[in-house]
N, C-alpha and C positions, 0 to 999 in steps of 0.2 A: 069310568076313567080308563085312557090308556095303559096296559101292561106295557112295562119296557123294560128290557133285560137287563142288566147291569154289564157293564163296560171292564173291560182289566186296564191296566194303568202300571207303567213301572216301578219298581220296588226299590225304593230310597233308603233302607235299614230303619228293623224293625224295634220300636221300643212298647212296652207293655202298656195298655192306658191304664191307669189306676180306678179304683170303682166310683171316687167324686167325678171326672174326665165321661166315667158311664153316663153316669145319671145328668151330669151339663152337657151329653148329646142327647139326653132325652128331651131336655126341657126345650131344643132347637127340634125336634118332633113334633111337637105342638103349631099350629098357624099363628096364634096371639103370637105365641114366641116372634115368629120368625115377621111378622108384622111389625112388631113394637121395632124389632131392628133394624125394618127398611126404613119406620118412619123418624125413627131418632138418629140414625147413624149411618144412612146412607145420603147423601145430600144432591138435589136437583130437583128441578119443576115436575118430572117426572110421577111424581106419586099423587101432586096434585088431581090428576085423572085415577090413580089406580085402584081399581075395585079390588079392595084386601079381602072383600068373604069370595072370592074367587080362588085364594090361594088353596094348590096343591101341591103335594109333593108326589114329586113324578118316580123316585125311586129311592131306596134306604142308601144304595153307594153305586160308585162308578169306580172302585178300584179294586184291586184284588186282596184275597185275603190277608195274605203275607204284609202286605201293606196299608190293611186296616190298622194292625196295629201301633203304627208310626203317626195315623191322623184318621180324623173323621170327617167325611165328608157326608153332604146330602145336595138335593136338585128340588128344587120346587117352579111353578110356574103360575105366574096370575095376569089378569084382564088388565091393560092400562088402556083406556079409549076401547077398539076395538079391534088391539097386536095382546098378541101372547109376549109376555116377557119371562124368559128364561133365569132362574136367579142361580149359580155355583158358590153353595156357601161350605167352606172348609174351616171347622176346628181347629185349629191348631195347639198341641199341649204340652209340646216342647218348655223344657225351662230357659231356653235362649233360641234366637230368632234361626230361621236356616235361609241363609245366603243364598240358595239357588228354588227358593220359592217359587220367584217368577219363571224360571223356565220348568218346575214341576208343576205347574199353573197351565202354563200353553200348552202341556201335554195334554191335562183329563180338559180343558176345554176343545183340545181339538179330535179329542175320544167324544167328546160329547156332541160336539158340529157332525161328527161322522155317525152317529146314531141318530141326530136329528134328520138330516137328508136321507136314511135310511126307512128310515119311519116315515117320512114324507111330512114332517113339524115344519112347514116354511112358508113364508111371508112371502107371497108375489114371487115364487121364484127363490125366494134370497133367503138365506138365514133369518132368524127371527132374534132381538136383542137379547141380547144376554149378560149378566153383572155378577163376575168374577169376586167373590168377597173372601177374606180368610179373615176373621174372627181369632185372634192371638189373645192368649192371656198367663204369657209368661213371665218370669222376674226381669227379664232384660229387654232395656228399648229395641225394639225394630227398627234397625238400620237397615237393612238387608232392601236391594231396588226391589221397586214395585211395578218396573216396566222393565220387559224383559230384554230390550234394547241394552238397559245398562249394564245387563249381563255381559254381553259380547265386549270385544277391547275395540278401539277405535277400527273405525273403516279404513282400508286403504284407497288412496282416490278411485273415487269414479263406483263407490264399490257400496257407498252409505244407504242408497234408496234398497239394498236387497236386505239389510240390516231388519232380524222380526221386530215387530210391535206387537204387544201387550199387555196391557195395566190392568193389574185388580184392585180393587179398594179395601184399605187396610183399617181395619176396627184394630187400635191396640189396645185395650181391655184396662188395665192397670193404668196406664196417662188420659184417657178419654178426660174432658171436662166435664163433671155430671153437674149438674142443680143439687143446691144444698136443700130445696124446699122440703118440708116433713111430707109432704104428700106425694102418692105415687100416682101418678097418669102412665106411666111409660114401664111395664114391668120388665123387658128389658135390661132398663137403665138401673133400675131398682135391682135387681139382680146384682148388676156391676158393683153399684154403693155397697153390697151386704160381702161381698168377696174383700174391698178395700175397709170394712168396719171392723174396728178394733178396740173396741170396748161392749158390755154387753147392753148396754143401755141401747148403741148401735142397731147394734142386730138387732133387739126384743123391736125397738119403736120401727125400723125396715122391716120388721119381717109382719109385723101387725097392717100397717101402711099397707103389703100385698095382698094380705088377706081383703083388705078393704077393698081394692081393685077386681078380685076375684070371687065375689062373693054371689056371682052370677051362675044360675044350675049349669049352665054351658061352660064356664070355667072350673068346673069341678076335678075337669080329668089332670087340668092343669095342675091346678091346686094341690093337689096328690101327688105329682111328678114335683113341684118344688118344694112340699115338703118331705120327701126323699133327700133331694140336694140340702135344701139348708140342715140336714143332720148331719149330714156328712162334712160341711162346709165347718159346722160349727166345731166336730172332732176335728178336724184339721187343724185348726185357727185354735184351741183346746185341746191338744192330746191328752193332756191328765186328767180331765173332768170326768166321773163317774158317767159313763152311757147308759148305764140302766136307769139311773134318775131323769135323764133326757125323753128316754125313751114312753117314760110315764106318761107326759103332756101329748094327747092323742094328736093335735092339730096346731104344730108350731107357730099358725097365723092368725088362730084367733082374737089373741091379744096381748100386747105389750106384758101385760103385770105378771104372770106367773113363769111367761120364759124368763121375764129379765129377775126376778127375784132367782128363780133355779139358777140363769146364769151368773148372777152376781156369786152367791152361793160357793155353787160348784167350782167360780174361780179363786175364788177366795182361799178355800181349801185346797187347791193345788198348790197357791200359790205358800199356804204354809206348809203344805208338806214337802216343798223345798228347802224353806228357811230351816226348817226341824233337822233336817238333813245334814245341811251347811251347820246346825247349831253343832249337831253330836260328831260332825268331823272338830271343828273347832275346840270344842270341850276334851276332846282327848290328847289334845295336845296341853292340856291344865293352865291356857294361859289368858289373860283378856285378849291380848294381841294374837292368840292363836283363835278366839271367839270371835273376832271381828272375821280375818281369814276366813275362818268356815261360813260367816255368813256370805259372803264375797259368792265364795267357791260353790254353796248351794245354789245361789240363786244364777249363778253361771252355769251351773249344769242344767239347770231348768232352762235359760234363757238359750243354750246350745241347741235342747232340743225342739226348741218352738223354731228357732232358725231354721234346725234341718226339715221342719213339717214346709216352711213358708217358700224355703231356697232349694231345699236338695242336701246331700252331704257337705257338710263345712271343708273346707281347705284349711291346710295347717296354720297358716296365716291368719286365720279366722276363729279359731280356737286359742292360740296364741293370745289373742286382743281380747279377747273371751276373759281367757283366766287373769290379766296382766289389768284389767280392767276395776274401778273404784267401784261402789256400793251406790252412788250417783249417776257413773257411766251406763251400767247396767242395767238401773232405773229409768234414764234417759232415753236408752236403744228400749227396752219393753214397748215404750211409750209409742214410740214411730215403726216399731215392727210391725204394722201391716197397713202402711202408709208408704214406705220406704219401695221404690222400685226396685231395687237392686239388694243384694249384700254388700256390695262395696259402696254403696251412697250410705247405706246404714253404717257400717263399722265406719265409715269416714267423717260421719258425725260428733261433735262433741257438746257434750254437755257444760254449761255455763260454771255449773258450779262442781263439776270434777277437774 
């Protein structure tokens, strides 16, 4: 395989990536990985030719350090017919979308057209195709243009045809339409489901489902990389669950029945060492009506902080509706907490019977 050097790229401000953000660029390290996502979620005839055991990856990043930290990017390239097709696939781990995407887009693609022609990578002369992808999977819809045209403000006459072109194709992670079916063909997609799964019945029969896709010696390395992420996935989506109990089940994909009992379990008990919480603030106030309260208020502090694991830091506003919130309400929001795209679709919800 071609060495090729890595490219700098300018620096947009740096945010730290966290260690779940790690370990979901590892799993885009893998070829299945990055396979499963051209054939699920990139859309055109295109792939119909493409020799996927051809895929490489031609380098770890094309940006600079400082700028690693803000996003993750990789470059791969595989056989369609008989053109190299160049793929730009960026991470993005932002918890909301960033409005000038597209024009930090046309940059490392045209860092990267300039290491192509350097390296002498070209087709008859001419660049060889290439598909622009960011991969988003944050709380808030991607509005943000995907053609870097829309960047610019209108032409003044005579002035539109110098106006740049640029579109990349936007995977928005959290709205994607997946298949409800129990079975996995597409681990990709299966990925997607276990990030949106909110119960552990969820996760235990998804993550069982993977194991059954990968249960080939060649998918082994994979295998090991997503059971990295789904631990991590699962403390996230569980911050109170005991990890050392988790940590016991050597192989999170072997089968449904002992994660989903651990997770049933382990949540269960979180979720009463809230209510206990809520009980003994209530009880010190000596009163039934100060006992309702408390239960209120426990299972609001719990519910607070599953928010901040799914959203980020709550707004005052958010806390406010938090504490101000019925024993039903609460119930309700748990329920859609990690179905809910936003915070504000979530707290803007209501329950029927609050």
């Amino acid at each position: 395989m071609t060495r090729h050097k890595a490219l700098s790229a300018p620096h947009h401000g740096p945010t730290m990536p966290s260690a779940h953000d790690s370990h979901y660029k590892l799993l885009f390290s893998h070829p299945e990985m990055v396979r499963d996502l051209l054939i699920g979620f990139v859309p055109g005839d295109w792939s119909q030719t493409a020799q996927f055991d051809s895929l490489e990856r031609v380098n770890a990043s094309y940006v600079s350090d400082t700028d690693r930290q803000r996003h993750e990017d990789m470059v791969w390239r595989l056989k369609v017919g008989p053109h190299w097709v160049w793929v730009y696939l960026l991470l993005e781990f932002q918890s909301q979308p960033d409005e000038w995407m597209a024009v930090r887009m046309m940059a490392y693609v045209s860092l990267l057209s300039q290491h192509l022609i350097k390296e002498g990578q070209l087709e008859q002369g001419k660049l060889p195709a290439l598909i622009p992808i960011v991969l988003y999977n944050g709380g808030r819809s991607w509005k943000s243009p995907t053609n870097v045209a829309d960047c610019f403000a209108p032409s003044l006459p005579g002035l539109a045809p110098f106006r740049p072109q640029l579109r990349y194709h936007l995977i928005d992670e959290a709205r994607l339409q997946l298949s409800s079916t129990p079975g996995v063909r597409n681990v990709a997609s299966a990925l997607f489901q276990l990030e949106r799964s909110n119960t552990p019945t969820d996760i235990a029969h998804l993550a069982a489902a993977v194991g059954e896709a990968l249960q080939a010696p060649e998918h082994q390395p994979l295998r090991r990389t997503v059971n990295l992420w789904l631990r991590r996935l699962i403390r996230r989506k569980m911050p109170d669950i005991a990890a050392a109990e988790l940590d016991q089940i050597d192989d999170l994909l072997k089968g449904p029945t002992m994660l989903e009992e651990t997770l049933e379990r382990l949540y269960t008990e979180a979720i009463e060492k809230g209510l206990a919480k809520g009980q003994s603030i209530g009880m010190s106030q000596g009163l039934s009506q100060g006992l309702s309260q408390g239960l209120s208020q426990g299972a609001s502090q719990l519910l607070g902080r599953l928010l901040e694991q799914r959203f980020g830091p709550l707004p005052e506003w958010a806390s406010q509706r938090l504490q101000s919130a019925s024993s039903p309400q609460l119930e309700h929001w748990a329920d859609q907490l990690f179905t809910a795209s936003t915070l504000e679709t979530l707290l803007a919800t209501q329950d029927s019977a609050g």
